[in-house]
N, C-alpha and C positions, 0 to 999 in steps of 0.2 A: 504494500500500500504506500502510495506515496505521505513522505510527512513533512514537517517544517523544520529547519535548521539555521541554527547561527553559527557564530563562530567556534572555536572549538571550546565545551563545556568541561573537558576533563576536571579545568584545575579551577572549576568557579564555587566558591565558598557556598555563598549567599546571595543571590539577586532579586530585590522586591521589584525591580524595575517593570516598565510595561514596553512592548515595542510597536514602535508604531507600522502598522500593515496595509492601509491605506491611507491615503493624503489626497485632497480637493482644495481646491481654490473656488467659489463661486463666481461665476463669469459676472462683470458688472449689470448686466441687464437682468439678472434672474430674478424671476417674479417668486413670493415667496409658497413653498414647500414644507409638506413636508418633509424631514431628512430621511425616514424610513425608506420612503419616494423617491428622493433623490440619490440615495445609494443605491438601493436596487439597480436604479438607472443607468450605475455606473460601474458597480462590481461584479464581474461574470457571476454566475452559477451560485449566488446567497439569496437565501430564501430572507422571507418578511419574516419566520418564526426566528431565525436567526438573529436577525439585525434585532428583532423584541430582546431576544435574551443580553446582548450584547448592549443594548441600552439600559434594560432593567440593572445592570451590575455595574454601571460608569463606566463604559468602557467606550464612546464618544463622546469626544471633546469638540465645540466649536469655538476657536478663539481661546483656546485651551481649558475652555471652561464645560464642565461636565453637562452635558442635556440628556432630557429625554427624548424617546421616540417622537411624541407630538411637536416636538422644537419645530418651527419653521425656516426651514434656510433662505437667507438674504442675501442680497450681492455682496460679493467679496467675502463675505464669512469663507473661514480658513479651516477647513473640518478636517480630523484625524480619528480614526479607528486607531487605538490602541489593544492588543492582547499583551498575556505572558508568555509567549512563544516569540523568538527572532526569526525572521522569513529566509528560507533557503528550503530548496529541496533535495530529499534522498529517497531511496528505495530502503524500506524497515523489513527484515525478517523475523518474525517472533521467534523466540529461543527457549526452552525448556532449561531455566535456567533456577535453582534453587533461589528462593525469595523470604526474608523470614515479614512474614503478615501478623501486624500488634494485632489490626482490628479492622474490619471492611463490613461497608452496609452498600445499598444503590448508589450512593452519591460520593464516595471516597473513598480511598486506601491510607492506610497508616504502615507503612513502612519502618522496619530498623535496619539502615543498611549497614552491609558489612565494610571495614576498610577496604580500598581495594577495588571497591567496584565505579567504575566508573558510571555515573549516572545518565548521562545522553551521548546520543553517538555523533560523532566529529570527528575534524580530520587528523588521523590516526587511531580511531577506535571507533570502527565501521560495525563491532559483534561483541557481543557478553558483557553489553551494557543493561544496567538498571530497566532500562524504556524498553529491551527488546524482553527482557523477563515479566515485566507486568502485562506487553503485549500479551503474549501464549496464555496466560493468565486470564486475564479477561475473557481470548478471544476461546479459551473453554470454560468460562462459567457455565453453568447451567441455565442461567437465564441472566436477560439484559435489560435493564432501564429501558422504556421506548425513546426518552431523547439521548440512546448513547451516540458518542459521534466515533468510535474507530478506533480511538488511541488512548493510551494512559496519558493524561492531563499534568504536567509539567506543572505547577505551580513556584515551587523554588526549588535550590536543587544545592548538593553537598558535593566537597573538591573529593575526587577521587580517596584518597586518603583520609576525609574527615569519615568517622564513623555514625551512627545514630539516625536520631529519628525526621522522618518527610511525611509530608501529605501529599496525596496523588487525586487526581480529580478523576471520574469517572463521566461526569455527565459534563456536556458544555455550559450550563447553570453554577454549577459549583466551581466550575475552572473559573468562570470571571470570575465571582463571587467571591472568592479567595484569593483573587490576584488583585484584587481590590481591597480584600482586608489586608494582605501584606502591602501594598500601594500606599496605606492609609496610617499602617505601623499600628494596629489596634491587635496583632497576632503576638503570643505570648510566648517567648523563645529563652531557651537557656541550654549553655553550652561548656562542658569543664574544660579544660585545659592546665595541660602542666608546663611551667612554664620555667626559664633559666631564671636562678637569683631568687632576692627575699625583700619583700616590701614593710615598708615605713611604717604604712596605714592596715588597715585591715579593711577598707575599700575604698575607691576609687571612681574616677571618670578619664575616660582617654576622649580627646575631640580634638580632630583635623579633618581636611578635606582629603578624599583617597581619588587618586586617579593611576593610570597608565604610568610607568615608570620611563622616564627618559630615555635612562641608558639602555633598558631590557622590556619591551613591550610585551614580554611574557608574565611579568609580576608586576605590582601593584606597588607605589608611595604615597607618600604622606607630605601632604602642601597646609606646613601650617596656618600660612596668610591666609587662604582661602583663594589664591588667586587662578588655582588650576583644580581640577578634581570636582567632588562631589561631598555635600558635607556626610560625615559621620559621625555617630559617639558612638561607644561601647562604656558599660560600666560594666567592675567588677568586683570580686567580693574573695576574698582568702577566703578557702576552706580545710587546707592544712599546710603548715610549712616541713618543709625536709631542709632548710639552712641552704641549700646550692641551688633547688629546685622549689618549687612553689605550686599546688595544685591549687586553682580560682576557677569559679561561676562566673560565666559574662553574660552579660544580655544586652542586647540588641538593640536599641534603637533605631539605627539602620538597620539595612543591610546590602551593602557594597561588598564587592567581590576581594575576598583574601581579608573581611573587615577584621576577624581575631588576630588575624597572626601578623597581618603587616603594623596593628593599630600597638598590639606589644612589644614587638621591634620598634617602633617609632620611641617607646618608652624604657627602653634596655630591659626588655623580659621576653626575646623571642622564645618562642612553642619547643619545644623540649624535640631535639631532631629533626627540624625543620627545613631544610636542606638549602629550600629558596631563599629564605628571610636569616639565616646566620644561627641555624637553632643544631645545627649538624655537627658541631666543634664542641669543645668543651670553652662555655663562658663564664662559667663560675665553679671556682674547689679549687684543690692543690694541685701541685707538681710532683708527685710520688706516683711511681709505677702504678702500684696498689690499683688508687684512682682513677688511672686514665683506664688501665683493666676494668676495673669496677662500670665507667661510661661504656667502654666498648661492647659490655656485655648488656648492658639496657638499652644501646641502641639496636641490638643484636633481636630483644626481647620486643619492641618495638621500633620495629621498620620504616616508621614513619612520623608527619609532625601529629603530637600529642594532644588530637581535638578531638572531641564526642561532643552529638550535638544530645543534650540530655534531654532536653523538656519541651513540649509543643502544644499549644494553647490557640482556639480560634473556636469564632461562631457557626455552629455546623448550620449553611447555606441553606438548607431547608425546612428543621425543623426551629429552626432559633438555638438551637441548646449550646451552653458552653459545655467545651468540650477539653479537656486535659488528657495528654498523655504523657507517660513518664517511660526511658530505657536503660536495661542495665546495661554499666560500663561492658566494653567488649576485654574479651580474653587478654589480649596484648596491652592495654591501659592498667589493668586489676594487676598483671605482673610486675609490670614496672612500677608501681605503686607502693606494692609490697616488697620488692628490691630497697627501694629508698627508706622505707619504715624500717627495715632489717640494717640498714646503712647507718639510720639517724641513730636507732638504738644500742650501735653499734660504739 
């Protein structure tokens, strides 16, 4: 089946963004409309129940300001269809791919992903992604939602290595609906990390702008000024010291891409093994063999940078309810955890 694609997602944290998938100008003379009307008019193959749902969850902007269906379009109004999907296409094969499932009804997945798995397919990871395992999934349920559309629903998504919990959309209702509650920062996120070094406070606020990094367009910096980027905060919270290493709860305010780990590097605490951001060295402890043994054997124990996304919080799209989920650390986090408690007691 063909699907949508953007750039490559292997190594994308967290993105609440929306992207935009059509774009209008209104010609000056245009008599007013409505927009349900005037898109049809304009976008191959979308149904009116479509563009309803799409309107009913914010997800057109005129003037970048949110309308409804009933909105009238005027000359020169500047209209954009935004989704949570970047437009590109590919060819998807579903994959009979082991998935661990918290909790699933008609309208959503709750996923705990494993490290490792890369979450959408891009370029370099065309198979035994996340998206191709909920596909086979779905497409043997035993029965479907009647407005299913095809695909497992993307709503945000974890860097290859980050571990823990996603929501997945199943119906096209709740993929807007949820790409507008992350849009709007009202979803309730919490994520551990262990991190190099020992803090002052027992909690904190990191706040910079993140964008593309100069030198390396593969990773992410931090523009204090604000003059480039995108704003962010992360707060966090000590939840146990080990003196060289630190495990803290962050939560989110945003969510821009690489926001933990480049937002703790920016503050001299990168992610414990983190290869991109300076977390892969020893930056805090001694110079005795011992030691550097002792790091080499916990990076050994965990192969990657030290994030679990823990906690996930939103208003489930259709029936109203708040909804909480909670996941256990994974195997390689619980090690190395237990390495350092045996180190500190030590």
């Amino acid at each position: 089946m063909a699907e949508e694609l953007g750039e490559n997602h292997d190594n994308i944290e967290e993105q609440s963004e929306l992207f935009e998938h059509h774009h209008f100008v209104a010609d000056p003379g245009q008599q007013p409309l409505r927009i349900d009307k005037f898109l049809m008019a304009r976008i191959p193959n979308i149904s009116r129940n479509k563009l309803q749902v799409v309107a009913k969850n914010g997800n057109i902007l005129v003037n970048k300001v949110v309308v409804k269906q009933n909105y009238r379009v005027k000359a020169n109004d500047d209209i954009s269809i935004v989704m949570p999907e970047p437009v590109k296409v590919f060819e998807m094969i579903p994959e009979d791919i082991p998935i661990n499932i918290a909790y699933e009804d008609d309208e959503l997945v709750i996923v705990n992903k494993d490290p490792g798995m890369v979450v959408h397919p891009g370029f370099g990871n065309y198979s035994g992604t996340l998206v191709h395992a909920l596909s086979f999934h779905f497409d043997n349920l035993p029965s479907l939602p009647t407005d299913y559309f095809g695909r497992p629903g993307l709503v945000h998504r974890l860097d290859k290595n980050t571990s823990g919990i996603m929501v997945v959309a199943k119906t096209e209702n709740t993929l807007t609906n949820l790409a507008k509650q992350f849009f709007d920062r009202t979803t309730f996120r919490r994520y551990y990390a262990l991190v190099w070094g020992d803090f002052e406070e027992d909690e904190g606020k990191v706040e910079g702008h993140i964008g593309r990094s100069q030198q390396n367009r593969k990773i992410m910096d931090v523009f204090p000024d604000g003059d480039m980027g995108k704003h962010a905060v992360t707060h966090y919270k000590v939840l146990e010291r080990f003196g060289y290493v630190t495990l803290i709860e962050c939560r989110l305010e945003t969510g821009r891409t690489h926001q933990i780990r480049i937002h703790m590097k920016h503050i001299g605490h990168p992610l414990f093994n983190d290869y991109e951001y300076g977390g892969n060295r020893i930056v805090k402890g001694t110079i005795f063999s011992k030691y550097k043994q002792f790091i080499a054997n916990c990076f050994k124990t965990i192969p990657r940078h030290a994030l679990h996304a823990k906690s996930l919080g939103f208003t489930h799209p259709k029936t109203g309810e708040e909804m909480r989920f909670d996941s256990e650390l994974p195997e390689d986090l619980v090690n190395v955890l237990e390495k350092w408690r045996r180190y500190k007691g030590n």
